[in-house]
C-alpha positions as CSV (number, residue, x, y, z in Angstrom):
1,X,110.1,97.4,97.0
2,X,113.4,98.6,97.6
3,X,116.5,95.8,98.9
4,X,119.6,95.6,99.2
5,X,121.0,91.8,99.3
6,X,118.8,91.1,96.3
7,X,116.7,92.5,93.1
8,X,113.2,92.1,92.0
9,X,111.8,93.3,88.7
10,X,108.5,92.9,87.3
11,X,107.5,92.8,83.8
12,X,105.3,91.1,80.7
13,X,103.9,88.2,84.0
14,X,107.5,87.7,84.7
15,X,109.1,88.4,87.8
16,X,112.6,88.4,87.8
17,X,114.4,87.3,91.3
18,X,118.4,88.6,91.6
19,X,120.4,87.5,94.6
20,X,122.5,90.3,94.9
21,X,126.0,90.1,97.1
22,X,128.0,89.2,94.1
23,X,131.0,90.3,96.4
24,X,130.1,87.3,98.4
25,X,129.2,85.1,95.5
26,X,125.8,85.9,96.6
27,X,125.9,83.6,99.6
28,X,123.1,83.7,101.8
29,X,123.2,85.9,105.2
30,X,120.4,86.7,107.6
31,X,119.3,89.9,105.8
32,X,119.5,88.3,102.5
33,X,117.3,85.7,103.6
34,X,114.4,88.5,105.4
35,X,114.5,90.2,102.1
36,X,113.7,86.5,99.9
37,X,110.6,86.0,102.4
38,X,109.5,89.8,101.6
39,X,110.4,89.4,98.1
40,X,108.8,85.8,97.4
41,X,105.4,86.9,99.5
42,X,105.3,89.7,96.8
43,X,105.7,87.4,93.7
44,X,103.2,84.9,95.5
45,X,100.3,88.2,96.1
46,X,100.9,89.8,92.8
47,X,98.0,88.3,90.6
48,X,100.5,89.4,87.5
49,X,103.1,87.5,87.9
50,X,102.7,84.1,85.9
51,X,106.5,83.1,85.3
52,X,109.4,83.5,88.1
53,X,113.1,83.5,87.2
54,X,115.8,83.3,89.8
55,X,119.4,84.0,89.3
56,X,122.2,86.2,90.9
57,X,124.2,89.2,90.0
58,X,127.9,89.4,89.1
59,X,130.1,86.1,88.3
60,X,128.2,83.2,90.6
61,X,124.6,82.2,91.2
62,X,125.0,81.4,95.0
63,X,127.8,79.9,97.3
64,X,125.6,78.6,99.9
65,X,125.5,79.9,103.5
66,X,128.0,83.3,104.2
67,X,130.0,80.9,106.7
68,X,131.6,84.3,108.1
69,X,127.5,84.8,109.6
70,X,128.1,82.0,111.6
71,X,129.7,81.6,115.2
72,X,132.0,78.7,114.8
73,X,135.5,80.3,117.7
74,X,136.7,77.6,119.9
75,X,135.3,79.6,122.7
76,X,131.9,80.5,121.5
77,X,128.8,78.1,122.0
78,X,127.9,76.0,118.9
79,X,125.2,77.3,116.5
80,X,121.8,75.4,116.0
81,X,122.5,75.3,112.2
82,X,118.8,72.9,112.5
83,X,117.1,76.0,113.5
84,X,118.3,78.2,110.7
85,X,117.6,75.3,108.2
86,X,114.4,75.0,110.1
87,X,113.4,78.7,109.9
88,X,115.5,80.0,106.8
89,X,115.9,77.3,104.2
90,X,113.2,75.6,104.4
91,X,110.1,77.6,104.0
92,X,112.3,79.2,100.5
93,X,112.3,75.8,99.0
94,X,108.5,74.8,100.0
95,X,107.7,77.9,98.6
96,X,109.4,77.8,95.2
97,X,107.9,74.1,95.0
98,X,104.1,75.5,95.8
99,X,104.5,78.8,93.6
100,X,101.6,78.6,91.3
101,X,103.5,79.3,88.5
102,X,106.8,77.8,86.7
103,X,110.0,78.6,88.6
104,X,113.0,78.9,86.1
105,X,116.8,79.2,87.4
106,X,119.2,80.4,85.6
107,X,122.5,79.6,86.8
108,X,125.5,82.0,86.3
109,X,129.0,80.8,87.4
110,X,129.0,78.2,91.0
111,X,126.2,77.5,92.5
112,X,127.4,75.7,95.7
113,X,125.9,74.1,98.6
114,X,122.8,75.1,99.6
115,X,123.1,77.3,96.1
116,X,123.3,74.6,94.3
117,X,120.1,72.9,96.2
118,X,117.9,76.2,95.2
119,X,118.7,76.0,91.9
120,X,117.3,72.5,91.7
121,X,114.3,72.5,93.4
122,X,113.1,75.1,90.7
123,X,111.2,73.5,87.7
124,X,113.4,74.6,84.7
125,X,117.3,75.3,84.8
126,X,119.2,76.7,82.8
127,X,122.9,77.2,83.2
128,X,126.0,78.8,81.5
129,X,128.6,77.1,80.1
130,X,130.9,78.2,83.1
131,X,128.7,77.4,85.8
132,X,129.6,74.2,88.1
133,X,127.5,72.8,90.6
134,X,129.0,71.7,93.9
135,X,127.3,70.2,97.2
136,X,130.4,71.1,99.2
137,X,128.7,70.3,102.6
138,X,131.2,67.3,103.5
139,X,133.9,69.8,103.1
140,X,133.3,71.3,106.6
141,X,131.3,68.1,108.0
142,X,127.8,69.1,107.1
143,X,124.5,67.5,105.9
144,X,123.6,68.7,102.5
145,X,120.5,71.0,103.0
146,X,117.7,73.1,101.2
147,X,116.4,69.4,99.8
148,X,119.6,68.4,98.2
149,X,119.0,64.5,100.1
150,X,115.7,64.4,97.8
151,X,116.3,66.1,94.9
152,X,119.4,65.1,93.8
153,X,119.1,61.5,93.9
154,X,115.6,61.9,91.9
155,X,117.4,63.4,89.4
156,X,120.6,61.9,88.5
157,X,120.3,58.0,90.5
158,X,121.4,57.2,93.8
159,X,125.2,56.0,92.8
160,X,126.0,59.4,91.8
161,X,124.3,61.5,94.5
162,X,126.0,59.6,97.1
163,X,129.7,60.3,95.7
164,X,128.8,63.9,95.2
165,X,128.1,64.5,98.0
166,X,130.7,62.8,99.9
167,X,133.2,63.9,97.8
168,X,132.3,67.3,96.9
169,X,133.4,67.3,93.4
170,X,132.3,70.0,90.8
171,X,129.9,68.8,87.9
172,X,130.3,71.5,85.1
173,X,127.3,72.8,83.3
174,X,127.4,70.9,80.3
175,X,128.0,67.7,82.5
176,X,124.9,68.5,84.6
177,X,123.4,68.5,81.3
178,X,124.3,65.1,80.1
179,X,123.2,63.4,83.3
180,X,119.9,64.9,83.2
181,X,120.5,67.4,86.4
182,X,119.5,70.5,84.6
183,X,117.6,71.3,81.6
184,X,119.9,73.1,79.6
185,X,123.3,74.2,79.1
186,X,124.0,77.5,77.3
187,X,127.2,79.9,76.0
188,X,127.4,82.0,79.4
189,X,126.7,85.4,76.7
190,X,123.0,84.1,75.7
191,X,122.1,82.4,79.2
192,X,119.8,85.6,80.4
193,X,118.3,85.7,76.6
194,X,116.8,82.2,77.0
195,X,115.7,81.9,80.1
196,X,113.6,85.6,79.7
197,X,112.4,84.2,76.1
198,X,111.3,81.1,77.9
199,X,109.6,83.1,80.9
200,X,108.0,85.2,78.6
201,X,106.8,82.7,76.8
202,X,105.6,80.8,79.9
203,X,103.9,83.6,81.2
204,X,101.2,83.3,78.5
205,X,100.3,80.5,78.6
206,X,97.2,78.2,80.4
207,X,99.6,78.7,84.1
208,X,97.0,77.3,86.0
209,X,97.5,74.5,83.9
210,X,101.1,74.3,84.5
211,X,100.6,74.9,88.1
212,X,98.1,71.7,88.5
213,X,101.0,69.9,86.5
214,X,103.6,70.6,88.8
215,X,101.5,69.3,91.4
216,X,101.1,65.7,90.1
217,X,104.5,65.5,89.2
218,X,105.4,66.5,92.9
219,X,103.1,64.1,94.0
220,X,104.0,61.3,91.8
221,X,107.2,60.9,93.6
222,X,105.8,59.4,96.6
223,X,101.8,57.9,95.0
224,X,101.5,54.7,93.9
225,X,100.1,54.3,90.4
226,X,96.9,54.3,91.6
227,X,97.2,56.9,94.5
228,X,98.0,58.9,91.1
229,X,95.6,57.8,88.4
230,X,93.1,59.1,91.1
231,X,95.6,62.2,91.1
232,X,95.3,63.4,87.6
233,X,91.4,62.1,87.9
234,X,91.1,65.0,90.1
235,X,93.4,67.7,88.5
236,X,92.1,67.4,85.0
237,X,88.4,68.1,86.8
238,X,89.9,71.0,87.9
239,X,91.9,71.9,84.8
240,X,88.3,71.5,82.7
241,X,86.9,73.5,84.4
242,X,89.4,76.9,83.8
243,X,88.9,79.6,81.7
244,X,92.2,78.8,79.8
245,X,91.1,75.2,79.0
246,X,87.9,77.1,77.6
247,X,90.1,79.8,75.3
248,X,92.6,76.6,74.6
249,X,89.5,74.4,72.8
250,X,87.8,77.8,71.0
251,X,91.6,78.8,69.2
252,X,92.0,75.2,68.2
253,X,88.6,75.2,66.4
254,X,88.6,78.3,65.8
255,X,92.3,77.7,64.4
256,X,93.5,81.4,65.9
257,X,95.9,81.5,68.2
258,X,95.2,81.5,72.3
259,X,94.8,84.1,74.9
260,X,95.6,82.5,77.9
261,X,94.5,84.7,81.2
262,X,96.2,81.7,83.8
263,X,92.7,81.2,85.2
């Protein structure tokens, strides 16, 4: 498929997702956001892809919303910014949070505002040493979107979500680190070499396995202890009864190394 706001390559299970209007630090417009609905339906139909990696070209990972695609003169009518949250936003995080595969981000440079929300709804991130994270919605007296109100408190406590937020202030890489908010931090030279290492690896291994994980830990945010003993009841049922659990049990015994299908 050919685009033009973003990339998508397709190789050894992993597909490899490239926001691509580095002159505009890769900020999202209308056509960039067509093209991530074409291009995610193709990852999500494409029974070869087991591993998804999203970055952006050229010196940032995303700024957010292209505020120059919005209406905003004194005497224009003011924009339903609900509706594109509603019918843009949205949909791209539920559908990185339900892809049935793992969903690593590797952050290059700023990832701002609703950038920075994308980057941590994915499962694994991975950031260089240069990148910064910043909500930056109270800077023009906006809501932070794309599921910042629920992720980021989850991830690094309430006290520390609420004053980012409010305040805007950047949280470098290795700081994001240290607080728990990403994964990893890495020199900005061998950030694309691990996260591709990772994905590759990823990609052979039992995904439906990892895909039924993902699940109870989505789920385990809002269940009750009980609500998700019954949880993993159910998905290990389901996970006993793949082919990869099958191949996992015969290589142990067998003391050979796996080949995982992701079914």
């Amino acid at each position: 498929m050919n685009f033009e706001t973003i990339s998508l390559s397709i190789e050894d299970g992993v597909a490899l997702l490239a926001l691509n209007r580095p002159d505009r630090l890769n900020s999202f417009n209308a056509d960039m956001h067509a093209e991530m609905r074409q291009a995610m339906k193709a990852i999500k139909t494409d029974d070869s892809v087991r591993c998804l990696v999203l970055t952006g070209n050229g010196r940032g990972f995303c700024a957010g919303q292209d505020l120059s695609d919005r209406n905003v003169a004194a005497d224009a009518d003011m924009p339903d910014l609900g509706l594109s949250v509603e019918k843009n936003y949205n949909p791209l995080v539920r559908t990185l949070r339900d892809l049935p595969m793992p969903v690593i981000c590797a952050v290059n440079g700023v990832a701002a505002g609703a950038g920075a929300n994308l980057a941590l709804v994915c499962d694994i991130v991975v950031a260089g040493r240069s990148a910064v994270f910043i909500q930056g919605f109270s800077k023009i007296g906006l809501v932070p979107d794309s599921g910042g109100t629920w992720t980021l408190p989850r991830l690094v406590g309430t006290a520390r979500a609420k004053a980012l937020m409010l305040l805007s202030d950047k949280v470098p890489a290795e700081q994001a680190e240290e607080w728990g908010m990403i994964w990893k931090c890495v020199d900005d030279e061998a950030l694309m070499d691990e996260v591709m290492g990772m994905a590759r690896k990823l990609a052979k291994q039992p995904t439906k396995g990892f895909d039924l994980t993902l699940r109870a830990v989505s789920a385990g945010n809002t269940n009750t202890l009980d609500e998700q003993l019954d949880l993993e009841r159910d998905l290990q049922r389901l996970a006993g009864r793949t082919d990869d659990y099958r191949e996992g049990v015969a290589a142990f015994m067998e003391k050979r190394s796996p080949n995982f299908t992701g079914k």
